[in-house]
C-alpha positions as a LaTeX table, in Angstrom:
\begin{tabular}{lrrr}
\hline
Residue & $x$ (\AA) & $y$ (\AA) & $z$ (\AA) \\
\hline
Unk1 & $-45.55$ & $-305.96$ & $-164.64$ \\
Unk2 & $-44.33$ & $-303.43$ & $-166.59$ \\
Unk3 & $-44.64$ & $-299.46$ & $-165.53$ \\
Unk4 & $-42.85$ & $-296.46$ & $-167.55$ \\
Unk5 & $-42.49$ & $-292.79$ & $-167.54$ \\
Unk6 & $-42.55$ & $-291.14$ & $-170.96$ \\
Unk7 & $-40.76$ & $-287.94$ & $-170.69$ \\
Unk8 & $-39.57$ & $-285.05$ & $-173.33$ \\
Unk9 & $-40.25$ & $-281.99$ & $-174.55$ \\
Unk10 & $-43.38$ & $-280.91$ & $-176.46$ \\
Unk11 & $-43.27$ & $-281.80$ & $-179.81$ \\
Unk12 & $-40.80$ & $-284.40$ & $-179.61$ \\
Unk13 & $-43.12$ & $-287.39$ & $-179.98$ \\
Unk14 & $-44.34$ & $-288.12$ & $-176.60$ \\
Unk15 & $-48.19$ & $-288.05$ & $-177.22$ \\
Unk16 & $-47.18$ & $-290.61$ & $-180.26$ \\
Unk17 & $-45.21$ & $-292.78$ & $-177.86$ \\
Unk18 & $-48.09$ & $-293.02$ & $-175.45$ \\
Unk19 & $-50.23$ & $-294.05$ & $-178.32$ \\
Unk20 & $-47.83$ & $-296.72$ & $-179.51$ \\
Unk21 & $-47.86$ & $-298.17$ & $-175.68$ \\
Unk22 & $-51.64$ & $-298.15$ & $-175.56$ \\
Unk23 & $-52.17$ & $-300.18$ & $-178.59$ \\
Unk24 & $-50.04$ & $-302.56$ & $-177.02$ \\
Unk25 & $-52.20$ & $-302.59$ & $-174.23$ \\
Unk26 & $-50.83$ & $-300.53$ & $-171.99$ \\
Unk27 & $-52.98$ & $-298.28$ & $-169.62$ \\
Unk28 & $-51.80$ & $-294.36$ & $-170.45$ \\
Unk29 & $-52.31$ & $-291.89$ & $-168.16$ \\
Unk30 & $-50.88$ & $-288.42$ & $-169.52$ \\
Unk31 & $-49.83$ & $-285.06$ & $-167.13$ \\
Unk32 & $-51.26$ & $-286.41$ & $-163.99$ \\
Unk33 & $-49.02$ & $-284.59$ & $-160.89$ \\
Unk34 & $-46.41$ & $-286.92$ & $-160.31$ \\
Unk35 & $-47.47$ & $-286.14$ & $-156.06$ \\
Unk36 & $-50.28$ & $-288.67$ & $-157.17$ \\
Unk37 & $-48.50$ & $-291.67$ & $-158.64$ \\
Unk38 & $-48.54$ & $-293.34$ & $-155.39$ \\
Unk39 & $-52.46$ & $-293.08$ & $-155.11$ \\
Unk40 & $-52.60$ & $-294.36$ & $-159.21$ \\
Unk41 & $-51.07$ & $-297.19$ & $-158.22$ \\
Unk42 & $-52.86$ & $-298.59$ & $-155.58$ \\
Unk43 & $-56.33$ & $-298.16$ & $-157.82$ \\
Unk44 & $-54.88$ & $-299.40$ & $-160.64$ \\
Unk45 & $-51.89$ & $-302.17$ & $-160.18$ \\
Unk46 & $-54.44$ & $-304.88$ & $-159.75$ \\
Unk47 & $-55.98$ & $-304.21$ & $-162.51$ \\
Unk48 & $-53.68$ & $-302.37$ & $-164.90$ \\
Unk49 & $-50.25$ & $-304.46$ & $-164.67$ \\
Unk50 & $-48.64$ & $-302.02$ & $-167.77$ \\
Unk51 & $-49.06$ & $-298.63$ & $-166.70$ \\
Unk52 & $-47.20$ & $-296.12$ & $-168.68$ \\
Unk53 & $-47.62$ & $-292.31$ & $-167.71$ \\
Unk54 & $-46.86$ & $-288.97$ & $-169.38$ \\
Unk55 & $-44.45$ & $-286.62$ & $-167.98$ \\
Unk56 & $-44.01$ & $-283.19$ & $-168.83$ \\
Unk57 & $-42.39$ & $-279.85$ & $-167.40$ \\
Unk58 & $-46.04$ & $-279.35$ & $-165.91$ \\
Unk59 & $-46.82$ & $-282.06$ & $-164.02$ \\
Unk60 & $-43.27$ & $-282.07$ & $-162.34$ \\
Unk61 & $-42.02$ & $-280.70$ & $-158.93$ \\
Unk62 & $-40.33$ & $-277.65$ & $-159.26$ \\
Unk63 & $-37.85$ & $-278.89$ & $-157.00$ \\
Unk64 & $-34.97$ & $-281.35$ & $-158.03$ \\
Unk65 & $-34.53$ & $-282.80$ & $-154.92$ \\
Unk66 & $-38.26$ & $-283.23$ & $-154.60$ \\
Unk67 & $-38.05$ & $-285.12$ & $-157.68$ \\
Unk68 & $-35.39$ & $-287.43$ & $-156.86$ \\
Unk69 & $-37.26$ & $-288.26$ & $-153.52$ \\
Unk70 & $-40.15$ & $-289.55$ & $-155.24$ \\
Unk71 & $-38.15$ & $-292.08$ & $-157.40$ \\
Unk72 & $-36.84$ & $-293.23$ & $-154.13$ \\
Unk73 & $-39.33$ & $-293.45$ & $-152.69$ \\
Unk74 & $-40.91$ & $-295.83$ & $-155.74$ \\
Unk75 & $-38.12$ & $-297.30$ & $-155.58$ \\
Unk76 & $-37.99$ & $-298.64$ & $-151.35$ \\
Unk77 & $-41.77$ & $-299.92$ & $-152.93$ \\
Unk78 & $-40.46$ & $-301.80$ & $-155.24$ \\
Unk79 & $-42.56$ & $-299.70$ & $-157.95$ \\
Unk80 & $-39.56$ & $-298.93$ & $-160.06$ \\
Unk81 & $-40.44$ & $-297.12$ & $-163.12$ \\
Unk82 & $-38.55$ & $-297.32$ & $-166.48$ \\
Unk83 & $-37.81$ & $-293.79$ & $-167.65$ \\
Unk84 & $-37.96$ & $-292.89$ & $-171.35$ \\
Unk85 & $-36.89$ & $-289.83$ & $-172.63$ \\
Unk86 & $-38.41$ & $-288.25$ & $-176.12$ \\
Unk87 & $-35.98$ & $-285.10$ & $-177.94$ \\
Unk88 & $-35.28$ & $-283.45$ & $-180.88$ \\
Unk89 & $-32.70$ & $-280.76$ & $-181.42$ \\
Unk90 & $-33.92$ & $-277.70$ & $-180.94$ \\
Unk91 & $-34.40$ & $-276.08$ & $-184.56$ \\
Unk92 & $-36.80$ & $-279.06$ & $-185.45$ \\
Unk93 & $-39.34$ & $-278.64$ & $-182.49$ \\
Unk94 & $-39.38$ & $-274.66$ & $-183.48$ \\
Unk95 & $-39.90$ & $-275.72$ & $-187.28$ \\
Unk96 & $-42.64$ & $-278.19$ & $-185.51$ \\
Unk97 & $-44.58$ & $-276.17$ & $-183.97$ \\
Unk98 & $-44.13$ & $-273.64$ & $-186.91$ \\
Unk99 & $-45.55$ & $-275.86$ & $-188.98$ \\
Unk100 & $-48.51$ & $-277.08$ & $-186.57$ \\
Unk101 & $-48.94$ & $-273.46$ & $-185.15$ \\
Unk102 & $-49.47$ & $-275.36$ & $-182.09$ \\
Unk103 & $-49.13$ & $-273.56$ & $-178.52$ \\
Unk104 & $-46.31$ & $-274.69$ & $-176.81$ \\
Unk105 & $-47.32$ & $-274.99$ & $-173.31$ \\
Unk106 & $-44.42$ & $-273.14$ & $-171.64$ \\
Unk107 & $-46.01$ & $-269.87$ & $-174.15$ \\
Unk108 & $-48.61$ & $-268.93$ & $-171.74$ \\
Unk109 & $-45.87$ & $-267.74$ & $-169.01$ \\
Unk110 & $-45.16$ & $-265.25$ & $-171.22$ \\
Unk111 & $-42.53$ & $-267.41$ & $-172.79$ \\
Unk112 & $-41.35$ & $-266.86$ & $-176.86$ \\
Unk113 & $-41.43$ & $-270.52$ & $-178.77$ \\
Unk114 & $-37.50$ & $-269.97$ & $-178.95$ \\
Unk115 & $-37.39$ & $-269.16$ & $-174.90$ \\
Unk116 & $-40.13$ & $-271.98$ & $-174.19$ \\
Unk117 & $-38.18$ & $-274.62$ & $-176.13$ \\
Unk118 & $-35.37$ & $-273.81$ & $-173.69$ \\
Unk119 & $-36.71$ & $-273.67$ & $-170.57$ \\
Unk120 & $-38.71$ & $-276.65$ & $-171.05$ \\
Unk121 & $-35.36$ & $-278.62$ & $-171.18$ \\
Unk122 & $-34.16$ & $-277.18$ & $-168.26$ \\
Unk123 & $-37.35$ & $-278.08$ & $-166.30$ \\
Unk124 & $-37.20$ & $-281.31$ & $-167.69$ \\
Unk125 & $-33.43$ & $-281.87$ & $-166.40$ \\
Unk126 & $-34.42$ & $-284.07$ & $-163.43$ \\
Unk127 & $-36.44$ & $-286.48$ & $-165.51$ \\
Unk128 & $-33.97$ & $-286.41$ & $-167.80$ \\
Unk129 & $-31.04$ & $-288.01$ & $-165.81$ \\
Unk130 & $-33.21$ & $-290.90$ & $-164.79$ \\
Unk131 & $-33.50$ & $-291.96$ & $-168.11$ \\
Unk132 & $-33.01$ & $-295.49$ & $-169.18$ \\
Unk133 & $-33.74$ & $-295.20$ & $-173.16$ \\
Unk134 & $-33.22$ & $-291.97$ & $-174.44$ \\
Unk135 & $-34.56$ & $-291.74$ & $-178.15$ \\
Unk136 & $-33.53$ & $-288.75$ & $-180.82$ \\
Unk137 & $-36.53$ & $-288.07$ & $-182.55$ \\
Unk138 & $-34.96$ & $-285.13$ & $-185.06$ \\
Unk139 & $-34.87$ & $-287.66$ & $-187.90$ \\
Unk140 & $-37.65$ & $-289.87$ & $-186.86$ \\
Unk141 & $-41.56$ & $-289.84$ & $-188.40$ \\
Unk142 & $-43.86$ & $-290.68$ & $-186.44$ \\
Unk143 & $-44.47$ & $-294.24$ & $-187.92$ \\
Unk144 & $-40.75$ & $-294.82$ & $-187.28$ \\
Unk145 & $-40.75$ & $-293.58$ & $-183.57$ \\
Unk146 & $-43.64$ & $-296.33$ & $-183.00$ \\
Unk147 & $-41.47$ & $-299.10$ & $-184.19$ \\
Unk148 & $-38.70$ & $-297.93$ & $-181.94$ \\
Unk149 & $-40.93$ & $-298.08$ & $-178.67$ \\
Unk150 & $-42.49$ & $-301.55$ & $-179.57$ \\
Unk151 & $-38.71$ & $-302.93$ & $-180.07$ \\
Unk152 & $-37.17$ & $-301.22$ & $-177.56$ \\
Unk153 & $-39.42$ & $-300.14$ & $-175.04$ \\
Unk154 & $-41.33$ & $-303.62$ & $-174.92$ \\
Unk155 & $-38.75$ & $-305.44$ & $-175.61$ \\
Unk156 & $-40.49$ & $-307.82$ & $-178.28$ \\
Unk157 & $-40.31$ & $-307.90$ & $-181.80$ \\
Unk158 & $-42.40$ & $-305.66$ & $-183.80$ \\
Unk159 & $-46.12$ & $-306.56$ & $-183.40$ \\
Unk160 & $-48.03$ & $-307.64$ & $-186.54$ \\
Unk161 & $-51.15$ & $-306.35$ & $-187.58$ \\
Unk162 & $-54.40$ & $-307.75$ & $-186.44$ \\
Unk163 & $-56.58$ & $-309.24$ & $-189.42$ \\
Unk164 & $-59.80$ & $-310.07$ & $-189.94$ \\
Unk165 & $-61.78$ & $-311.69$ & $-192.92$ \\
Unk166 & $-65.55$ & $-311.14$ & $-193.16$ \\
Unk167 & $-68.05$ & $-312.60$ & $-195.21$ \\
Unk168 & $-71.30$ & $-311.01$ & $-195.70$ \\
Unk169 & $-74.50$ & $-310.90$ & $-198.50$ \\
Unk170 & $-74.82$ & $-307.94$ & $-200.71$ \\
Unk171 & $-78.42$ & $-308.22$ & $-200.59$ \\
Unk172 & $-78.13$ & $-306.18$ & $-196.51$ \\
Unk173 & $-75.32$ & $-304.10$ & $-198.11$ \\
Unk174 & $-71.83$ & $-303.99$ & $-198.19$ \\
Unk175 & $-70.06$ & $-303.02$ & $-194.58$ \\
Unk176 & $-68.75$ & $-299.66$ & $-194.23$ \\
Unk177 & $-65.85$ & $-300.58$ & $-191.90$ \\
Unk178 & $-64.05$ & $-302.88$ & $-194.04$ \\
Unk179 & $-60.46$ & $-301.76$ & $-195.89$ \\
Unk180 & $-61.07$ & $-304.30$ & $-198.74$ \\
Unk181 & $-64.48$ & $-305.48$ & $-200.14$ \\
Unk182 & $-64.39$ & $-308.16$ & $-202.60$ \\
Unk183 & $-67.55$ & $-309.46$ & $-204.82$ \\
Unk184 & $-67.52$ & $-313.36$ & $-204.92$ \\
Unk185 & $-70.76$ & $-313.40$ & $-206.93$ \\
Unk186 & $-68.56$ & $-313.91$ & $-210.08$ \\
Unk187 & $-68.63$ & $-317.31$ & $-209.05$ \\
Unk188 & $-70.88$ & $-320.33$ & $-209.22$ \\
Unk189 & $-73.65$ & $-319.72$ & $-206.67$ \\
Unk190 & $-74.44$ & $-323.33$ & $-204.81$ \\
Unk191 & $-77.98$ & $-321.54$ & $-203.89$ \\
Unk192 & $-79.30$ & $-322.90$ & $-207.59$ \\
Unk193 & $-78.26$ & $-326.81$ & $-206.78$ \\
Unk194 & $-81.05$ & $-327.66$ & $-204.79$ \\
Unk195 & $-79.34$ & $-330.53$ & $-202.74$ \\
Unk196 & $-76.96$ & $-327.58$ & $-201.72$ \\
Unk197 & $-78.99$ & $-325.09$ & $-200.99$ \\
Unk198 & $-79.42$ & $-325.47$ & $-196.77$ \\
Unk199 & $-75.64$ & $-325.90$ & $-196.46$ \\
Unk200 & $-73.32$ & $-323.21$ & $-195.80$ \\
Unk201 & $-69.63$ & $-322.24$ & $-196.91$ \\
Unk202 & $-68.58$ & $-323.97$ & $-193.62$ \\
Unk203 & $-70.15$ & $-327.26$ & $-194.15$ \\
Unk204 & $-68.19$ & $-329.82$ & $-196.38$ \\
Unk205 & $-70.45$ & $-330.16$ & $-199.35$ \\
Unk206 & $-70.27$ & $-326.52$ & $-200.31$ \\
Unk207 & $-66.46$ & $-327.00$ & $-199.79$ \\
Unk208 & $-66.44$ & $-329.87$ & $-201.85$ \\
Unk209 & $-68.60$ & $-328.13$ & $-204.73$ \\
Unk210 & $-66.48$ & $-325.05$ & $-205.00$ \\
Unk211 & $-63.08$ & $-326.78$ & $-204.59$ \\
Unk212 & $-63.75$ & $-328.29$ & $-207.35$ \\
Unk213 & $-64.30$ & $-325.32$ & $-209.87$ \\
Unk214 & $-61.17$ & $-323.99$ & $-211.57$ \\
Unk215 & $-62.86$ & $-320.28$ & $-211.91$ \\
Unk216 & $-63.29$ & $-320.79$ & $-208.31$ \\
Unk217 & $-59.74$ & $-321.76$ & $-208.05$ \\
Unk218 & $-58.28$ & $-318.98$ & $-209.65$ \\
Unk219 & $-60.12$ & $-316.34$ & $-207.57$ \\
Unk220 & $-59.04$ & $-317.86$ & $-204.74$ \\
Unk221 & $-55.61$ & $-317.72$ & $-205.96$ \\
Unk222 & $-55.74$ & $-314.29$ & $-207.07$ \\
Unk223 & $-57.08$ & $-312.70$ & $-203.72$ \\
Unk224 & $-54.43$ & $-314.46$ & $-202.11$ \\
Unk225 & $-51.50$ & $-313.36$ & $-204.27$ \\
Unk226 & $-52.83$ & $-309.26$ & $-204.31$ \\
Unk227 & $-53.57$ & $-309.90$ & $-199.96$ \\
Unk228 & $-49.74$ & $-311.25$ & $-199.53$ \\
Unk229 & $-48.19$ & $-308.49$ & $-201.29$ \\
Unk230 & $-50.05$ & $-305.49$ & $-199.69$ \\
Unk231 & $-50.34$ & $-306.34$ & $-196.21$ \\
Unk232 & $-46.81$ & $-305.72$ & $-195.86$ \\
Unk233 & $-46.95$ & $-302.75$ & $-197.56$ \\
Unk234 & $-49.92$ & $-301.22$ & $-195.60$ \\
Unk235 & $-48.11$ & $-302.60$ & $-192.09$ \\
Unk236 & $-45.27$ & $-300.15$ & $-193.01$ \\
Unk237 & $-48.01$ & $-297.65$ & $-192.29$ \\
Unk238 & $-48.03$ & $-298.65$ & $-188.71$ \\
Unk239 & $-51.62$ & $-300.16$ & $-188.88$ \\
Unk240 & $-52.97$ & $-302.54$ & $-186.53$ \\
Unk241 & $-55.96$ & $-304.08$ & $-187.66$ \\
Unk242 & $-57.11$ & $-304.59$ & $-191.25$ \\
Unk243 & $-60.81$ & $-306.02$ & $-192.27$ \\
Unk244 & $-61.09$ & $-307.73$ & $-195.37$ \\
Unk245 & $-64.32$ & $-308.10$ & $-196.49$ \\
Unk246 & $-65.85$ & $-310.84$ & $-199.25$ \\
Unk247 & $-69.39$ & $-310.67$ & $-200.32$ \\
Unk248 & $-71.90$ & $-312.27$ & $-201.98$ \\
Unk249 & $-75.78$ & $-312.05$ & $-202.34$ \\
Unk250 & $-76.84$ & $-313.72$ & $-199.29$ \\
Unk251 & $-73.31$ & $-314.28$ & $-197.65$ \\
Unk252 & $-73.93$ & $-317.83$ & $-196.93$ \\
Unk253 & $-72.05$ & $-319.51$ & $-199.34$ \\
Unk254 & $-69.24$ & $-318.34$ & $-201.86$ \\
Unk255 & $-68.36$ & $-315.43$ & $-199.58$ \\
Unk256 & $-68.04$ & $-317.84$ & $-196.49$ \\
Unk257 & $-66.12$ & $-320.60$ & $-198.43$ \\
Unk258 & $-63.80$ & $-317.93$ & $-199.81$ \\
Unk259 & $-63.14$ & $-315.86$ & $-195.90$ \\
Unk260 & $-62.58$ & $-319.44$ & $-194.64$ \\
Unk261 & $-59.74$ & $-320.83$ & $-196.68$ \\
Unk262 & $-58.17$ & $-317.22$ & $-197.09$ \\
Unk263 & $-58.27$ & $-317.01$ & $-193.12$ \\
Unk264 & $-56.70$ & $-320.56$ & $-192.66$ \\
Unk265 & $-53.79$ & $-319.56$ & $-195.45$ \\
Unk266 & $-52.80$ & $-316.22$ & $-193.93$ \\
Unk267 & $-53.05$ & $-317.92$ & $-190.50$ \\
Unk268 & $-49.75$ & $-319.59$ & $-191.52$ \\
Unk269 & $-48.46$ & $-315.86$ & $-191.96$ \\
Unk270 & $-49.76$ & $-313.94$ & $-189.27$ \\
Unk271 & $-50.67$ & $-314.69$ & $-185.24$ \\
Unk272 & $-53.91$ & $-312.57$ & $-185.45$ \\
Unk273 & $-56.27$ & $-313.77$ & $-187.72$ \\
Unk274 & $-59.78$ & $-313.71$ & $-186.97$ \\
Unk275 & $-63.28$ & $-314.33$ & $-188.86$ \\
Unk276 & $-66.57$ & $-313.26$ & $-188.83$ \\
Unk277 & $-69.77$ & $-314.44$ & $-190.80$ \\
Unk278 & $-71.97$ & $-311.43$ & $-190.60$ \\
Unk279 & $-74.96$ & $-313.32$ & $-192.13$ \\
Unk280 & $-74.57$ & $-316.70$ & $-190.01$ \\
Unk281 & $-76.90$ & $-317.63$ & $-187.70$ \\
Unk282 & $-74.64$ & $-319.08$ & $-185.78$ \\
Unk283 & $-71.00$ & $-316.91$ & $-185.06$ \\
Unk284 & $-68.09$ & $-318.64$ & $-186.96$ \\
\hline
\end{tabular}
């Protein structure tokens, strides 16, 4: 059970942080009064065990002592909370928010962005000196601050993108939520050998047939060799999912063949590998 306070001032990266931690399954709950922690817990422990909340210089007491007695009093419940703390100097939050032309919250007290920027770190003092992880975010993008929380913050090695390879027929159209669509109907078609024709891409006969064929071969080859050396490249990006998408006219043959042994190869590679057979009767 894992629960975590993500602190800092605005613009440092918080909302990004909170982001990272959700796609990692975390529940996020963002600028709820910290008075009500103790009544988010008891509706959610059972059935959020990684809570991670937002904490800003809004949702705080005013009071420092009134802060410290509610981490002790988490604390005598055995509800610890790690504490992490997002910055960045102060000449890169103005330039931030400069650039964004985003409101900084503190503004509406009548606050300049200069004079907000400051007393936001004063507010956030308390929250501040609780801090187990405190991460610098003047030289950080945002990609870079989301590899920092999933290898610090989680304590796990950097999670790898969740793939999955689809087959479908061209003949109901190509899908529209797919990052790669490949044509397969470059290849042999099984369809026109009549003894093939009520198999699938699944079954071993079509296997067999297509195995066989060096074009068949080559494509295979091919996708792999162009999959293994952009996946990497579009992980960098901080993506979690990609859908790779192989079609042919009625997806029930070449396109399933080919999603098949591409999923079982890059299986080897990655933990997440799913498939789908859009035009199957019967799922996978």
């Amino acid at each position: 059970m894992k629960r975590i306070f993500v602190s800092g001032r605005s613009g440092s990266g918080k909302t990004v942080a909170l982001r990272a931690l959700e796609d990692q399954g975390f529940y996020c709950v963002d600028n709820i009064p910290i008075k009500l922690i103790s009544e988010l817990l008891s509706q959610t422990e059972d059935q959020y065990p990684e809570l991670a909340i937002g904490v800003d210089s809004r949702n705080i007491p005013s009071s420092d002592d009134e802060f410290d007695e509610i981490m002790h009093f988490l604390h005598r419940k055995g509800k610890e909370f790690q504490v992490i703390y997002i910055d960045a100097n102060d000449s890169t939050l103005l330039k931030r928010f400069s650039e964004t032309r985003r409101r900084h919250p503190l503004t509406v007290e009548g606050f300049s962005l200069p004079e907000a920027i400051a007393e936001e770190k004063k507010r956030l003092e308390p929250v501040h000196r609780y801090a187990q992880l405190v991460i610098d975010t003047t030289s950080k993008t945002p990609h870079e601050l989301c590899k920092t929380i999933i290898k610090r913050v989680i304590g796990e090695k950097e999670a790898q993108m969740s793939i999955q390879f689809k087959s479908f027929g061209f003949k109901n159209g190509a899908p529209t939520d797919s990052d790669f669509v490949f044509d397969a109907r470059c290849l042999p078609n099984p369809y026109w050998e009549e003894e093939l024709r009520g198999f699938n891409g699944k079954d071993p006969e079509i296997i067999n047939y297509l195995d066989e064929l060096p074009y068949v071969q080559e494509y295979s080859w091919q996708l792999r060799t162009f999959l293994q050396t952009w996946i990497p490249r579009i992980e960098e990006g901080n993506r979690n999912y990609l859908t790779i998408a192989i079609g042919c006219t009625g997806g029930q043959h070449r396109s399933v063949f080919m999603v098949e042994k591409l999923a079982k190869y890059f299986s080897t590679l990655y933990e997440d590998v799913q498939i789908r057979h859009r035009e199957l009767k019967t799922k996978n």
